[in-house]
C-alpha positions in Angstrom: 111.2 85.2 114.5 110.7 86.2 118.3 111.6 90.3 117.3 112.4 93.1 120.3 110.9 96.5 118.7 113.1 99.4 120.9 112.3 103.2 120.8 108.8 101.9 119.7 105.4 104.2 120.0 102.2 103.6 119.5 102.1 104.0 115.6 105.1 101.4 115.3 102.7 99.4 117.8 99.7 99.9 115.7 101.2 99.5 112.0 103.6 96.3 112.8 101.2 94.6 114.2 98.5 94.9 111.1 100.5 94.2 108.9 102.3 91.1 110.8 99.2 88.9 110.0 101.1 88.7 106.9 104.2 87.2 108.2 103.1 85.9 111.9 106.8 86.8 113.7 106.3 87.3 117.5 106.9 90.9 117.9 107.1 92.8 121.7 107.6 96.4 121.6 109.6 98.2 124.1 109.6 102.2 125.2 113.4 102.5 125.7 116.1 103.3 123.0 118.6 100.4 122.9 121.8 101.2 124.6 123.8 99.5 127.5 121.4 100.3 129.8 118.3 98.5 127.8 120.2 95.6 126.1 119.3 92.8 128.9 115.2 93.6 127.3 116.9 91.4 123.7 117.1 88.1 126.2 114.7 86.0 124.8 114.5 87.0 121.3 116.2 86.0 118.2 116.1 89.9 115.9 116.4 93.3 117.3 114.5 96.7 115.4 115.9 99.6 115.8 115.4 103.0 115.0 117.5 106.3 114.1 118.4 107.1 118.0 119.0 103.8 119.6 123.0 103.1 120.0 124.2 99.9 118.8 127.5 100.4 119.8 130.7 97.4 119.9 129.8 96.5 124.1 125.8 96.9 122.8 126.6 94.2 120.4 128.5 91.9 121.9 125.9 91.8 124.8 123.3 91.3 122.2 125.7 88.4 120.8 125.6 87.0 124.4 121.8 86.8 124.0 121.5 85.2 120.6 120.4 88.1 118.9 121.2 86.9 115.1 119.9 89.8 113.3 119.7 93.5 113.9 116.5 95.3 111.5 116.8 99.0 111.3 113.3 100.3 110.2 114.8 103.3 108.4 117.5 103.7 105.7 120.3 104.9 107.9 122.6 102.9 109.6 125.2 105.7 111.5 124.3 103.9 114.7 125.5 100.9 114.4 128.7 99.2 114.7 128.9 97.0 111.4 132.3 95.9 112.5 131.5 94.3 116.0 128.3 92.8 114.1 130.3 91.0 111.9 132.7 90.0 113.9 129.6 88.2 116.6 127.8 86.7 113.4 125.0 89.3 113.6 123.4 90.3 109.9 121.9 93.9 109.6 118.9 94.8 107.9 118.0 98.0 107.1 114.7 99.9 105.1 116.5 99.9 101.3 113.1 102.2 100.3 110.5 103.8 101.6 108.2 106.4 100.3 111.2 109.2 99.3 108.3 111.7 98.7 107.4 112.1 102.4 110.8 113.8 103.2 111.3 115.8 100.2 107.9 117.2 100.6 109.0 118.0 104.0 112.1 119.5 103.1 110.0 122.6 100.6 107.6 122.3 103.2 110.4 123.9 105.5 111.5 126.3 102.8 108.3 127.8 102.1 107.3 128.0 106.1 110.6 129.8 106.4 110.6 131.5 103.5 107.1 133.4 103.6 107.1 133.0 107.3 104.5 131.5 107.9 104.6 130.4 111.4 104.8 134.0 112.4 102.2 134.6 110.7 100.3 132.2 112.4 101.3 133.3 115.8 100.6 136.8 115.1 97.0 136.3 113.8 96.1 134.3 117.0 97.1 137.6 119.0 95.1 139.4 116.5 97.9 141.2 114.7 97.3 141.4 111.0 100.2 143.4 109.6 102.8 142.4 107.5 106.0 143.8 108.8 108.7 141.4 108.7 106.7 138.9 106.6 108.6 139.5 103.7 109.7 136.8 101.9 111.5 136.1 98.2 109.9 134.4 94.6 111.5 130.7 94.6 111.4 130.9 90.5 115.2 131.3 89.7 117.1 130.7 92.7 119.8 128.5 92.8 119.3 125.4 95.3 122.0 123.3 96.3 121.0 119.4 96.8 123.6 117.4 98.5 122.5 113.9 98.2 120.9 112.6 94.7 119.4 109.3 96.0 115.7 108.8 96.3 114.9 111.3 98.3 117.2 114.0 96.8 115.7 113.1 92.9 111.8 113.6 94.4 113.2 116.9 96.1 115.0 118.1 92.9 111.5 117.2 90.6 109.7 119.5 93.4 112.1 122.2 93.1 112.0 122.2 89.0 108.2 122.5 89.4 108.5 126.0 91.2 111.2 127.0 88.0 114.5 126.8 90.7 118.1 126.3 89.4 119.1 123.6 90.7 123.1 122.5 91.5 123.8 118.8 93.1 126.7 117.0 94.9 127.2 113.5 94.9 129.8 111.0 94.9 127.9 109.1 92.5 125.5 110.9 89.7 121.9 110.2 89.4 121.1 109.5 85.9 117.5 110.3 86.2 118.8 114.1 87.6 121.3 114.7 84.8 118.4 113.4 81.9 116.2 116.5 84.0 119.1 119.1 83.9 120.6 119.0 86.9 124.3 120.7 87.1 126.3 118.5 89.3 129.4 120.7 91.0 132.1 120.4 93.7 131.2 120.5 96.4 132.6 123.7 97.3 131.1 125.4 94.4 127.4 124.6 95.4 128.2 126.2 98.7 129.2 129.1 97.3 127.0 129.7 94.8 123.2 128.4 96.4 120.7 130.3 97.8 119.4 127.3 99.2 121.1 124.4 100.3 119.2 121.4 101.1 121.0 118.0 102.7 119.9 114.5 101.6 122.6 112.3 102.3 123.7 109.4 104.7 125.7 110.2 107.5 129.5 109.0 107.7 132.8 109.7 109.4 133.7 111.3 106.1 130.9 113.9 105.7 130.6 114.7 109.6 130.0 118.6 110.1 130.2 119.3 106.4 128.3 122.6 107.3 131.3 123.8 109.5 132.9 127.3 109.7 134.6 126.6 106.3 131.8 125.8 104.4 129.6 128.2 106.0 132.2 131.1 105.3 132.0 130.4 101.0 128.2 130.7 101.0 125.7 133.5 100.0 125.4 135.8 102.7 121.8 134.9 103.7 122.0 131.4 102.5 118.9 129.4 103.6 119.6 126.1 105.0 117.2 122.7 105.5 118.5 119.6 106.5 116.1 116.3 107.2 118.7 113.9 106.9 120.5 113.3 109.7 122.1 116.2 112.5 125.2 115.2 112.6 125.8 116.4 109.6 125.7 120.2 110.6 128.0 122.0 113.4 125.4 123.6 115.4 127.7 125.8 117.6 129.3 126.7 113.9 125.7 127.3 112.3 124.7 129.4 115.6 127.5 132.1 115.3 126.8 132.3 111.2 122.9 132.7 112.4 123.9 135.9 114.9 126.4 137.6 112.1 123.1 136.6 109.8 125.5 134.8 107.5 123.4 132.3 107.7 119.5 133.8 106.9 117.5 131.1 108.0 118.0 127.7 109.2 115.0 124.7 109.1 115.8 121.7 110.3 114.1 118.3 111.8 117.2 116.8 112.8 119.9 117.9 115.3 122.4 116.0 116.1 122.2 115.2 120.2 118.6 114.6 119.5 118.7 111.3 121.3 118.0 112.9 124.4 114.9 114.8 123.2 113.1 113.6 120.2 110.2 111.4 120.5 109.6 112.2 124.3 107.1 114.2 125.4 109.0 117.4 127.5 106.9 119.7 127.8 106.7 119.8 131.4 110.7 119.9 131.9 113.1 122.3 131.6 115.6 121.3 128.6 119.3 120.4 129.1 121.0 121.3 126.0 121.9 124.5 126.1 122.9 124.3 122.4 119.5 123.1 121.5 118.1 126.1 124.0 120.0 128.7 121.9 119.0 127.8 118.8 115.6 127.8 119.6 115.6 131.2 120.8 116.2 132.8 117.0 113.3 133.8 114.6 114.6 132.5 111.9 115.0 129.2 112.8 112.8 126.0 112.6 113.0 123.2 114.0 111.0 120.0 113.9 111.3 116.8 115.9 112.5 114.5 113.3 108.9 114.3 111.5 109.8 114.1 107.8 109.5 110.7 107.0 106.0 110.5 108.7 103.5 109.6 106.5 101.2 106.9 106.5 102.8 105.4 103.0 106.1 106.0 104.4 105.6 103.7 107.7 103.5 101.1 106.0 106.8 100.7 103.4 108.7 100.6 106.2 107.0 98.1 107.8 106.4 95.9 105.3 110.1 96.2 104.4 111.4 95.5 108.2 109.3 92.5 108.6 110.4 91.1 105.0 114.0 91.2 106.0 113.1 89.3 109.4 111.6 86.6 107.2 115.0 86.9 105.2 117.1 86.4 108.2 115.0 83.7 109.5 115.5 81.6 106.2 119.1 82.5 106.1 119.2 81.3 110.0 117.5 78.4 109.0 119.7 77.4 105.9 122.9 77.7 108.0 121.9 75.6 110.7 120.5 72.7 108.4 124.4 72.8 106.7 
């Protein structure tokens, strides 16, 4: 398949094209996310690859449609960007990554916590200027806390094995229980009980319409004063303006996050000589106990290699499917 890579970079460049020898598709890689503006760069090809911030909206889809495009491959595991009605309706299949290497993200995720937790990146900073002492460095013993995992895929089952290893208590939401967690002793709850009764609450699930903002000023208002919060799923998934107030009343204690939900207009781009726009973003940057990451989780060398041998498997899937149709 002739295969238009958008958002791509120079490890997407690097990785697809090794392992291509494999499956010899014509693959051209492209620097802009796929929206309106970028959809005429899909003439010519017969797949699309997306990534987490490109917008695959109804008009995006029915322009692609106008092109040919018959497939659209995601090369991750979420799919809140695209429209899977207008795909449909134009005859367009979507791929996306079914698995890739769940331990990269939930060893991000403690990664966070224990950065937040024993502060290390003051630390860091503080040392560089010389400062050695330990005011404000404080942190808390992980053994025996109660962490709150919403999401008990992959990802979330890894995460919870890491957090058994340190001795937490560990609650779970999930609209469908993981056997695997229940055979290791994981209490699954309401979701409105692991609010209020986690120390930590970690998010690993999809994003839909339905769990949108599910760390709003209702949920934030049952939890632990303090309450420690990661996510490395997806942004929209937390209220930022909601989390901010909870972070000055110090309701919230600490917040670590590599996703944020208008990062579309920052992650994977190269700033540093601009002044940023968001003034949300600007705020949130401004506390000490917050960190943020650009949406790095999932990058490991085992996790891109799965998810390139995964994307490039489903475009030799759609290409036989595309070829079975039209010999009917």
């Amino acid at each position: 398949m002739k295969i238009a890579f958008f958002s791509s970079r120079q490890y997407d460049i690097e990785i697809f094209n090794e392992l291509n020898t494999q499956y010899d598709h014509k693959l051209e890689f492209f620097v802009p996310e796929l929206n309106e503006k970028y959809a005429v760069l899909a003439k010519g090809h017969d797949a699309v690859c997306i990534f987490v911030n490109d917008d695959l909206n109804e008009t995006v889809i029915a322009e692609l449609a106008g092109y040919g495009i018959k497939a659209i491959l995601l090369r991750c595991t979420g799919f809140n960007n695209v429209d899977f009605a207008a795909a449909k309706a134009h005859g367009i299949m979507v791929y996306r990554v079914g698995y890739y290497s769940p331990y990269s993200v939930a060893e991000y995720a403690m990664t966070l916590i224990l950065a937040l937790n024993r502060k290390v990146y003051k630390s860091y900073n503080r040392i560089k200027r010389g400062n050695f002492e330990l005011e404000g460095l404080m942190g808390f013993d992980l053994h025996q806390k109660t962490v709150g995992v919403v999401g008990t895929g992959k990802i979330g089952k890894v995460f919870i094995d890491i957090l058994k290893g340190f001795g937490c208590k560990v609650l779970a939401y999930d609209l469908f229980q993981n056997e695997d967690c229940l055979k290791a002793g994981v209490t699954y709850t309401e979701l409105n009980q692991l609010f209020a009764e986690s120390d930590i609450i970690s998010l690993h699930c999809p994003l839909s319409e339905q769990n949108r903002h599910m760390i709003n000023e209702a949920s934030i208002e049952l939890m632990k004063p303090g309450v420690m919060i990661i996510n490395t799923s997806r942004g929209g998934l937390i209220n930022t303006l909601a989390t901010i107030e909870a972070l000055k009343t110090g309701k919230i204690g600490s917040l670590g996050i590599d996703v944020y939900e208008e990062e579309a207009e920052l992650f994977f781009k190269n700033l540093s000589d601009k002044i940023i726009q968001d003034d949300i973003f600007a705020r949130l940057l401004t506390f000490p106990n917050v960190l943020i990451s650009g949406h790095q989780a999932f990058f490991t060398k085992n996790a891109l290699d799965d998810i390139a041998n995964a994307t490039l498997q489903n475009a030799k899937d759609a290409e036989t499917q595309i070829t079975n149709e039209n010999s009917l």
